[in-house]
C-alpha beads as a LAMMPS data file, in Angstrom:
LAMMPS data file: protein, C-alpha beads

75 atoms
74 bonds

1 atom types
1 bond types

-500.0 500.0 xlo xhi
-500.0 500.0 ylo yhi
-500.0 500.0 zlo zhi

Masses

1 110.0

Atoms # bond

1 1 1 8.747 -0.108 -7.213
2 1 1 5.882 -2.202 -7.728
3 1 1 3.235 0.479 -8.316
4 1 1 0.762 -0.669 -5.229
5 1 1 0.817 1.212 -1.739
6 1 1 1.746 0.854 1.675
7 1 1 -1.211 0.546 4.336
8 1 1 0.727 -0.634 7.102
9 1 1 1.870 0.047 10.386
10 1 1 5.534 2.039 10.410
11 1 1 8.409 1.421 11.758
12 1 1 8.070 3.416 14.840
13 1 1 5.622 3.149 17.440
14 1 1 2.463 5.259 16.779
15 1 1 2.679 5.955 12.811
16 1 1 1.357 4.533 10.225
17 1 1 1.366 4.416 6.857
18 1 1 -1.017 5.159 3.685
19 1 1 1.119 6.156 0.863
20 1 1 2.882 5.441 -2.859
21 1 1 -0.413 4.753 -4.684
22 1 1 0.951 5.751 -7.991
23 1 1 -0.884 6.873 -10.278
24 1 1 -4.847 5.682 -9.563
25 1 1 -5.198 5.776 -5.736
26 1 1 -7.974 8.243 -5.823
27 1 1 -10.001 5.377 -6.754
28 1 1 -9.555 3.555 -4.008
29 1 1 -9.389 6.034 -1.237
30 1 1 -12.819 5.038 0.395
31 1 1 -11.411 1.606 0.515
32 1 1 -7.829 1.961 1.739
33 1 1 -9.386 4.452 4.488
34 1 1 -12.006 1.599 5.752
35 1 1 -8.659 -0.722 5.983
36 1 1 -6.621 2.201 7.456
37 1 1 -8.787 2.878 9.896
38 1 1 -8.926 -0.873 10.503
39 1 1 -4.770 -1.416 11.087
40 1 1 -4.602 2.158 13.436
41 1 1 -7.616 0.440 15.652
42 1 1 -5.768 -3.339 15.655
43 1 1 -2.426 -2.276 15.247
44 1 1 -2.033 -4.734 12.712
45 1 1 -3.034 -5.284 9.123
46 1 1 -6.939 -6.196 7.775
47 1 1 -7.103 -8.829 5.326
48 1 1 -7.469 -6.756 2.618
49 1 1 -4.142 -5.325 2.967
50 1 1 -2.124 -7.631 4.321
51 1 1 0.049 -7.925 0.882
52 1 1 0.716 -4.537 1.043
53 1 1 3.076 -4.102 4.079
54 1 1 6.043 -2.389 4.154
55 1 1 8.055 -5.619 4.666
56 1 1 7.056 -7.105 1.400
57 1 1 10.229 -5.126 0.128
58 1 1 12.600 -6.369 2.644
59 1 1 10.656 -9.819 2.174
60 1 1 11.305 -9.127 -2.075
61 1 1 8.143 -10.304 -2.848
62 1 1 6.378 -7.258 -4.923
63 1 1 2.635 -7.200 -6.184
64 1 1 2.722 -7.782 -9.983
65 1 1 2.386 -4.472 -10.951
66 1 1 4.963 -2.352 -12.487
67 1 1 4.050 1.564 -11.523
68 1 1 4.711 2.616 -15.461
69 1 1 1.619 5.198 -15.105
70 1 1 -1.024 5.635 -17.405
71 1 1 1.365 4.948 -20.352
72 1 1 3.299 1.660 -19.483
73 1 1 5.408 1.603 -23.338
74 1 1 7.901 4.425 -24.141
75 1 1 6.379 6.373 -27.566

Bonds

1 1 1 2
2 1 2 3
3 1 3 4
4 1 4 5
5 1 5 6
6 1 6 7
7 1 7 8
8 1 8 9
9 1 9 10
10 1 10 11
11 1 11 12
12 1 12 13
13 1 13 14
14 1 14 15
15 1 15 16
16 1 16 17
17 1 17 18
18 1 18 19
19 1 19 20
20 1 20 21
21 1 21 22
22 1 22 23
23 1 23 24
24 1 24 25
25 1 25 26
26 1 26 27
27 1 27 28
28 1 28 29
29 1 29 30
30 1 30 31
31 1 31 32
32 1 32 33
33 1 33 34
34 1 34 35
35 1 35 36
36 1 36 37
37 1 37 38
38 1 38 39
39 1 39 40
40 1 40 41
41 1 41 42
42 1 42 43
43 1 43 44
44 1 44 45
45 1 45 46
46 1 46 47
47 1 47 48
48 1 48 49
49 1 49 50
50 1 50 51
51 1 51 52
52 1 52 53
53 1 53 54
54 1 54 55
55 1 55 56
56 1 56 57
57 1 57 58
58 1 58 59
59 1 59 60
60 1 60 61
61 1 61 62
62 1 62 63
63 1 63 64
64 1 64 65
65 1 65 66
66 1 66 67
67 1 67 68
68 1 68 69
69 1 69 70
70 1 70 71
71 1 71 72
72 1 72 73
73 1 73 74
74 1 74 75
């Protein structure tokens, strides 16, 4: 897991996909919905989210972040 979400079009015709934003999404929710709504309407990816297709894990390429939460060293 890299930590960053999927905002992407799914695998099957018709879905689509807004999910795994960790820890922070609710920050970015007006944001990710302005894109969503972007990919649903164009059936493909805005610019903003291009990097964060579901493919990037079959691809292996993985944002750099790690998904550790809000405390990223064990105590």
């Amino acid at each position: 897991m890299d930590g960053s979400p999927i905002i992407d079009k799914g695998p099957i015709d018709g879905l689509y996909l807004n999910t795994g934003w960790c820890y922070g999404g609710f920050k970015a929710t007006p944001a990710s919905g302005w894109c969503f709504a972007y990919t649903i309407a164009n059936d493909q990816a805005h610019t903003l989210n291009k990097a964060y297709t579901l493919d990037r894990f079959n691809q292996g390429y993985t944002i750099d972040e790690k998904g550790a939460g809000p405390y990223p060293k064990a105590h």
